[in-house]
C-alpha positions in Angstrom: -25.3 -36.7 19.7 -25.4 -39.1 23.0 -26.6 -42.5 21.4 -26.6 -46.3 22.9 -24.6 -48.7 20.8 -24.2 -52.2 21.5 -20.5 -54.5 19.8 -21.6 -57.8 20.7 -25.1 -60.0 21.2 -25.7 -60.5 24.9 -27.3 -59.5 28.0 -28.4 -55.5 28.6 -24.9 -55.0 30.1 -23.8 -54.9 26.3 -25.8 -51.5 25.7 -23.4 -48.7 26.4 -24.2 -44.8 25.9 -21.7 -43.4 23.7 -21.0 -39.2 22.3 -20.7 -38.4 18.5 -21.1 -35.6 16.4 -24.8 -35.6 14.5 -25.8 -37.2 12.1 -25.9 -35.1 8.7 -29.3 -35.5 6.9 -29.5 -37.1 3.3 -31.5 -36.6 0.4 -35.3 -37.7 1.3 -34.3 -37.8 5.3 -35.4 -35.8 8.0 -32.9 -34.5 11.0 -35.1 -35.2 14.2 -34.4 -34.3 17.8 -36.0 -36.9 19.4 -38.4 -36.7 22.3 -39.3 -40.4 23.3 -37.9 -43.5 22.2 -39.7 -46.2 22.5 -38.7 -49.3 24.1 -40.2 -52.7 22.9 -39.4 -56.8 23.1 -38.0 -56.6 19.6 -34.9 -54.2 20.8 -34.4 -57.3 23.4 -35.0 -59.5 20.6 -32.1 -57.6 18.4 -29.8 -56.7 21.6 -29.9 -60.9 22.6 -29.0 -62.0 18.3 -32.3 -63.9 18.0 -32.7 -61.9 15.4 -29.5 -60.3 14.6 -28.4 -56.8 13.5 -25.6 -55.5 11.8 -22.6 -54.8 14.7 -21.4 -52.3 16.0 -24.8 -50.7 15.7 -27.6 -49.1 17.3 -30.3 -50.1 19.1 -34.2 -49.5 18.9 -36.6 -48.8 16.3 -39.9 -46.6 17.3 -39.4 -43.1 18.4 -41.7 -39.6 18.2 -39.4 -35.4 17.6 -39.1 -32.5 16.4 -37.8 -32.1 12.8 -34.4 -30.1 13.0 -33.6 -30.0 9.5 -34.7 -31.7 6.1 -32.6 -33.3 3.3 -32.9 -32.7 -0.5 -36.2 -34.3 -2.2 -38.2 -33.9 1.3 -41.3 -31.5 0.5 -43.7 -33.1 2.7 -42.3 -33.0 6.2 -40.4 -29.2 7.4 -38.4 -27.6 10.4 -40.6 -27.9 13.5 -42.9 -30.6 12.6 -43.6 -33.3 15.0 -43.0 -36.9 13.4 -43.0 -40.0 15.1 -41.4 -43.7 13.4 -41.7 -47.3 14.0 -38.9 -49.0 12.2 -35.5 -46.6 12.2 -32.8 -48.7 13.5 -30.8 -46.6 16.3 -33.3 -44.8 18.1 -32.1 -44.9 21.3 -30.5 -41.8 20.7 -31.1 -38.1 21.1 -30.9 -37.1 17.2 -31.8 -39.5 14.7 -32.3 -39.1 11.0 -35.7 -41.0 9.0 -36.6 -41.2 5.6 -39.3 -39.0 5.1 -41.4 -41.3 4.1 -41.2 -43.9 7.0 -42.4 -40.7 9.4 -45.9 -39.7 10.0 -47.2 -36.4 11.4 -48.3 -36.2 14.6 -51.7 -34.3 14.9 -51.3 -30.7 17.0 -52.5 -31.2 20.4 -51.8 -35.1 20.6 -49.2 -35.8 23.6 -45.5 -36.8 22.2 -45.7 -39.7 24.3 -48.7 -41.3 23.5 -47.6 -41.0 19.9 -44.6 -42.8 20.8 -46.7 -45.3 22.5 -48.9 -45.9 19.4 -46.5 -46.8 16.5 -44.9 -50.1 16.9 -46.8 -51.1 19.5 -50.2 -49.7 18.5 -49.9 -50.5 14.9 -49.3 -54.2 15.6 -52.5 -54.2 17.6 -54.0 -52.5 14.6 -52.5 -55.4 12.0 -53.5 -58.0 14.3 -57.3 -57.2 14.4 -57.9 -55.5 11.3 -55.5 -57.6 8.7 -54.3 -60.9 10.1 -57.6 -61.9 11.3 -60.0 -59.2 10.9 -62.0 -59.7 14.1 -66.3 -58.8 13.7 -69.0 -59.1 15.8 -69.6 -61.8 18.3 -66.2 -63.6 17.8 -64.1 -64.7 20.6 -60.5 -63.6 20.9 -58.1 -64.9 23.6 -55.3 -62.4 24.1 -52.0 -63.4 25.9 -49.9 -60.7 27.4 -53.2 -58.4 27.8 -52.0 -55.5 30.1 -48.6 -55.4 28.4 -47.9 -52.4 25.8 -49.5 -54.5 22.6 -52.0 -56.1 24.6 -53.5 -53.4 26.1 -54.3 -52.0 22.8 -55.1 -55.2 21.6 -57.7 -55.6 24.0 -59.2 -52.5 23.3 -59.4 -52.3 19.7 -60.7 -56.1 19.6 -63.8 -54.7 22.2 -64.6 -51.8 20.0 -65.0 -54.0 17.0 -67.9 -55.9 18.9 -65.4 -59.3 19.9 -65.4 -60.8 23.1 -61.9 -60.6 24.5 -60.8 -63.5 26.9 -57.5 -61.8 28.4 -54.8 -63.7 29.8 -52.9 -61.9 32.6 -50.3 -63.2 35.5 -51.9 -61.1 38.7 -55.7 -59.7 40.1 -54.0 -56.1 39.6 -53.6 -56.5 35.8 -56.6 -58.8 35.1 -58.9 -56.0 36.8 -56.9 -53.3 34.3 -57.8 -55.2 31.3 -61.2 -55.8 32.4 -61.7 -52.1 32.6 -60.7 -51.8 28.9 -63.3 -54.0 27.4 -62.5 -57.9 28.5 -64.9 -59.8 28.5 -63.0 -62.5 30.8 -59.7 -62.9 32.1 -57.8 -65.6 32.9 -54.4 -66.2 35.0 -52.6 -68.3 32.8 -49.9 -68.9 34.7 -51.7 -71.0 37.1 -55.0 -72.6 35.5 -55.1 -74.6 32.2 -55.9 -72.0 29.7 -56.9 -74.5 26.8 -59.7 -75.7 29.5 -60.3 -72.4 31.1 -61.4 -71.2 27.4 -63.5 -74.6 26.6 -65.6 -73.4 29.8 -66.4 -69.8 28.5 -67.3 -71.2 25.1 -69.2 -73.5 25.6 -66.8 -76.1 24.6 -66.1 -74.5 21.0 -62.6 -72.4 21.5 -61.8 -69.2 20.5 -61.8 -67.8 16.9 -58.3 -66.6 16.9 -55.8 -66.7 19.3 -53.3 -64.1 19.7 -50.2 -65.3 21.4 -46.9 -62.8 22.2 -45.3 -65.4 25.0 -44.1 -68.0 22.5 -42.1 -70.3 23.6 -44.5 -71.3 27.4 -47.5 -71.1 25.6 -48.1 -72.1 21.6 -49.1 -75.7 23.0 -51.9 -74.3 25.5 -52.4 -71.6 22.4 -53.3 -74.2 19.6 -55.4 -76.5 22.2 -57.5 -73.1 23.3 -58.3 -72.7 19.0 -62.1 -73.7 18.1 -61.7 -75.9 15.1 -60.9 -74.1 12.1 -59.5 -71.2 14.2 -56.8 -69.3 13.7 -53.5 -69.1 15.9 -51.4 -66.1 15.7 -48.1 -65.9 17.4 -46.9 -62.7 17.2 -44.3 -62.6 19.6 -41.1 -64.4 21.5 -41.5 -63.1 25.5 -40.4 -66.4 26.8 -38.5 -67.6 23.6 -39.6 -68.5 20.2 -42.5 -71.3 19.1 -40.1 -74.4 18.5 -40.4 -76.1 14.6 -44.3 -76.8 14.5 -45.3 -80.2 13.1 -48.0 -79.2 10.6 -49.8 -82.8 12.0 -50.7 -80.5 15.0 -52.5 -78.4 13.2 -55.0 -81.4 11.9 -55.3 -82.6 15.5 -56.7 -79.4 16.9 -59.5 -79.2 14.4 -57.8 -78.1 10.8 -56.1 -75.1 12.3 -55.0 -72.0 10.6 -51.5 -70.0 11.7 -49.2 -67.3 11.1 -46.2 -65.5 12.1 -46.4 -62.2 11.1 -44.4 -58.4 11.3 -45.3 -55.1 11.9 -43.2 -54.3 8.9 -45.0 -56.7 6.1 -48.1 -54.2 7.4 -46.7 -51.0 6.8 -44.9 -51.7 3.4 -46.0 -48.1 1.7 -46.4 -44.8 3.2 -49.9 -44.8 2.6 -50.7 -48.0 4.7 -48.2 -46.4 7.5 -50.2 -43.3 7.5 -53.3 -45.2 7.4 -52.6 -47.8 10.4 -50.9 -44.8 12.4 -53.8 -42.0 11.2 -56.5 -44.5 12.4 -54.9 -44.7 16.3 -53.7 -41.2 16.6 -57.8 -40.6 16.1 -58.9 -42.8 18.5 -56.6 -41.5 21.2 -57.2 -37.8 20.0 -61.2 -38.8 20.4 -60.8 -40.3 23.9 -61.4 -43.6 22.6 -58.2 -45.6 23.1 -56.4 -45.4 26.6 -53.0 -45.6 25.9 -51.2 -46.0 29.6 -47.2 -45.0 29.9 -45.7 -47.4 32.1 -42.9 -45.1 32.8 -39.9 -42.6 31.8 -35.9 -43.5 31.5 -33.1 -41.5 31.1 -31.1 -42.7 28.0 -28.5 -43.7 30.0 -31.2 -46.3 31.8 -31.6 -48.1 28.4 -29.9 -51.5 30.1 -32.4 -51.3 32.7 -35.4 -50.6 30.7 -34.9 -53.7 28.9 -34.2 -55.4 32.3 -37.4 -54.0 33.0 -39.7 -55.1 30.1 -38.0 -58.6 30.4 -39.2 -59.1 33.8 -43.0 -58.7 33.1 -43.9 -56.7 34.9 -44.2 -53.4 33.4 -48.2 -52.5 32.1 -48.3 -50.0 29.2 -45.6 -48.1 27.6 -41.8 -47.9 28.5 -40.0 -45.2 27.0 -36.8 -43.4 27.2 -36.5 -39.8 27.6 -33.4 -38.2 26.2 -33.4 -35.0 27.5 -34.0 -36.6 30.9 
């Protein structure tokens, strides 16, 4: 097997492609030659030591195959069945094995990579709008990070649920992408003052829930931009974690509510995996969810994929390609 392992926390140079012999599968796993792997902030997140892994160790969670072989126990998944994963440790790699019951079946006819594209990413989206703050009709929800991988979706799936999406985006190029996707509004929050911007398009209220991946560069513009009462969600760390919050801050904006949440406190059982994943693979089979691939990488490019998805400027999906 051809596999990137990393010895120490650092910068992408750490990640180094190494040759082993396969792994062997084990009672309630699945062998699986993988197809895609899917490259997301958290791999930077575990690569960097903000939150650290176990070392030496892989790299990368999310990934979509083929199943090669299946251990004892395993009754629901066989030889030649295409599976796809969100949370296996060590998926940069060309042959991986999964517990059975942390795969889900991709549907015949649905393209490898978009299935790839729809787990870790796509079920956060799904979390985010359907469980942390289940979003309805005529709500307002301002999305950071909108033509990103997550935000994308995000976008999308918050439109279709009848909310109006005020997406944040650094250039014309990506604001006019998200626009196409169901935004009501975008906004170039690098440059204007998005807590204001948002007063302007509602009327002086604030959003219902704000959904934040930057962190670090925008919680303070995040909690200012909330309607009283409104919820705050930062979900992710692209320009460094939210620094210790003083829950006083939360009083001054109007009696805020917020959260920190996972993609894996959402998937707990294999029925609410199946059901998160089942629900996007439908849309996308349907023609109701355009999920864009940013672009292919050999597994040897895995330093410069993360370079890549660092920099900002990728829109969509990133994935790495083993057989490439």
């Amino acid at each position: 097997m051809r596999a990137i392992r990393f010895e120490r926390a650092g910068g992408p140079d750490v990640l180094a492609l190494v040759e082993g012999a396969d792994p062997e599968v084990g009672p309630g796993e699945v062998l699986v030659d993988v197809e895609h792997a899917g490259v997301n902030f958290i791999d930077t997140y575990h690569r960097s030591g903000l939150y650290p892994v176990p070392l030496p160790g892989g790299i990368g969670l999310e990934g979509v195959g083929v199943v090669r072989a299946v251990g004892a126990d395993v009754v629901d998944r066989h030889p030649g069945q295409r599976v796809a994963w969100a949370d296996r440790l060590g998926s940069y790699a060309d042959v991986v094995t999964v517990p059975a019951g942390r795969t889900v079946v991709v549907p015949d006819g649905l393209d490898p990579a978009t299935a790839c594209a729809l787990m870790l990413q796509g079920m956060t989206a799904h979390y985010l709008v359907a469980s942390t703050f289940p979003l309805g009709e005529g709500q307002t929800a301002l999305v950071y990070a909108a033509a990103g991988g997550v935000g994308r979706l995000l976008v999308q799936l918050a439109a279709q649920r009848g909310a109006r999406v005020l997406a944040c985006t650094s250039t014309e190029e990506k604001a006019a992408a998200v626009r196409a996707l169901g935004a009501a509004e975008t906004i170039p929050y690098r440059d204007v003052d998005v807590a204001a911007r948002v007063r302007e398009l509602t009327d002086g209220v604030g959003a219902d829930v704000v959904y934040d991946s930057v962190g670090a560069a925008t919680w303070a513009a995040s909690l200012a931009a909330a309607r009283p009462r409104g919820t705050v969600v930062f979900y992710g760390n692209a320009s460094g974690p939210v620094p210790p919050l003083d829950l006083q801050e939360l009083a001054r904006h109007g009696s805020l509510f917020t959260t920190r949440p996972r993609l894996g406190d959402h998937v707990v059982t294999t029925e609410e995996l199946t059901w998160r994943a089942g629900v996007l693979f439908d849309l996308a089979a349907a023609g109701r969810l355009d999920v864009r691939i940013h672009g292919h990488r050999p597994l040897s490019g895995a330093a410069a994929a993360q370079t890549e998805l660092e920099s900002g400027t990728t829109s969509g999906k990133l994935l790495l390609d083993p057989a490439a």
